[in-house]
C-alpha positions in Angstrom: 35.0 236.1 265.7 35.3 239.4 263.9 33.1 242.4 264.0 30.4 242.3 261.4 32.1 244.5 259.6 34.7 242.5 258.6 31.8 240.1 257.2 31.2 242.6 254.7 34.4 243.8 253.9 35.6 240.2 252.2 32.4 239.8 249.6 32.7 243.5 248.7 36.6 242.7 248.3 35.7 239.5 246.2 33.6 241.8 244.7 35.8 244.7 243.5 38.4 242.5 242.6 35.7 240.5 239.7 35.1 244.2 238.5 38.9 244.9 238.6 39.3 241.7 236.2 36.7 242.2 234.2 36.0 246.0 234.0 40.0 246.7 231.6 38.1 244.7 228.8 35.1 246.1 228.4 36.6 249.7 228.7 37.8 249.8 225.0 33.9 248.3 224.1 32.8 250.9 226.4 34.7 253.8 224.7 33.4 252.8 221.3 29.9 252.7 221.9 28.5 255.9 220.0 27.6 259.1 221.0 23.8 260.2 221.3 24.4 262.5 218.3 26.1 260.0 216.5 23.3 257.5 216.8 21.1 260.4 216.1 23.3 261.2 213.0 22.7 257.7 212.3 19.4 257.2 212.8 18.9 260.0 210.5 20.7 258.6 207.7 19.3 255.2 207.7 15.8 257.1 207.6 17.4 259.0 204.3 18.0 255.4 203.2 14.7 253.4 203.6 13.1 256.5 202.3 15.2 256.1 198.8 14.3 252.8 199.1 10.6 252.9 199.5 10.7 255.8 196.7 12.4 253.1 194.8 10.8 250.4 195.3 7.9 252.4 194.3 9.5 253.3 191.1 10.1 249.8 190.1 6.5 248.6 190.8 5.3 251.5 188.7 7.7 250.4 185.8 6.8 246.6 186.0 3.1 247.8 186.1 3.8 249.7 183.0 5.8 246.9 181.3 3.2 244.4 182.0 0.3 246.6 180.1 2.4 246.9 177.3 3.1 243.2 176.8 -1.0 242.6 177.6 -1.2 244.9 174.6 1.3 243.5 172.5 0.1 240.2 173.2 -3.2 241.2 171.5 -2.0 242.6 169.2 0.2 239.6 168.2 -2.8 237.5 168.6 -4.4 240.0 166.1 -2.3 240.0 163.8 -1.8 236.2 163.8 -5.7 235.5 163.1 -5.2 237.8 160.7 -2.4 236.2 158.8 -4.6 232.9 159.5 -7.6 234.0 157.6 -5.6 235.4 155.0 -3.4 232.1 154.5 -7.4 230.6 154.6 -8.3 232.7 151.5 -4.9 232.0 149.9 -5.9 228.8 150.1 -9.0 228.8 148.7 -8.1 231.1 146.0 -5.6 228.4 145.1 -8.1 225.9 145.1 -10.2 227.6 143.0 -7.4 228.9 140.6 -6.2 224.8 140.0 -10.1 224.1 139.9 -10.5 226.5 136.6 -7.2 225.4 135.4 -8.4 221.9 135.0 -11.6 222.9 133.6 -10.1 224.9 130.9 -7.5 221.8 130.2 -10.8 219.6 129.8 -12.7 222.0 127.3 -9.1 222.8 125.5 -9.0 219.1 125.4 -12.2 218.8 124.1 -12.0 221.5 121.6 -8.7 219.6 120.0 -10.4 216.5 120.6 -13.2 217.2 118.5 -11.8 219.9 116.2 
């Protein structure tokens, strides 16, 4: 049989030849990968970013806060000005009411008047 370092020498070969097949893909993958100061760079802008955002975000939820109060306060005032308009439709009413009421009455005594003039 062969010394035991030819028992070593065919896995390492089996071995560098996988790498030699498989390494000439990854290089270009490799080569892309960005540089610490890129990622940095990067790292920095995205926290530009969410910090817009949240300053945003925050912005919008102070608007909508805003926008509901002033439809609460439009709403009562809408329901204001509706009872209002109610109760005066209400006296309209009974001012009409009271207007035919006197009408009649003065038809009946001017038809009395005639009646017995």
């Amino acid at each position: 049989m062969g010394s035991p370092a030819g028992g070593v020498k065919v896995p390492t070969a089996i071995a560098s030849l996988a790498t030699a097949l498989l390494l000439p893909p990854l290089i270009p993958r490799a080569i892309a990968l960005p540089s610490p100061q890129a990622l940095e760079e990067a790292n920095a802008e995205l926290t530009r970013e969410m910090s817009e955002r949240q300053r945003a975000e925050e912005a919008l939820r102070h608007a909508y806060d805003e926008l509901e109060e002033l439809v609460r306060e439009r709403t009562a005032e809408l329901r204001a000005a509706n009872e209002s308009l109610r109760r005066d439709l209400e006296e309209r009413k009974r001012t009409d009411e009271l207007q035919a009421a006197q009408f009649a009455v003065t038809r009946a005594f001017a038809g009395v008047a005639t009646a017995s003039g």
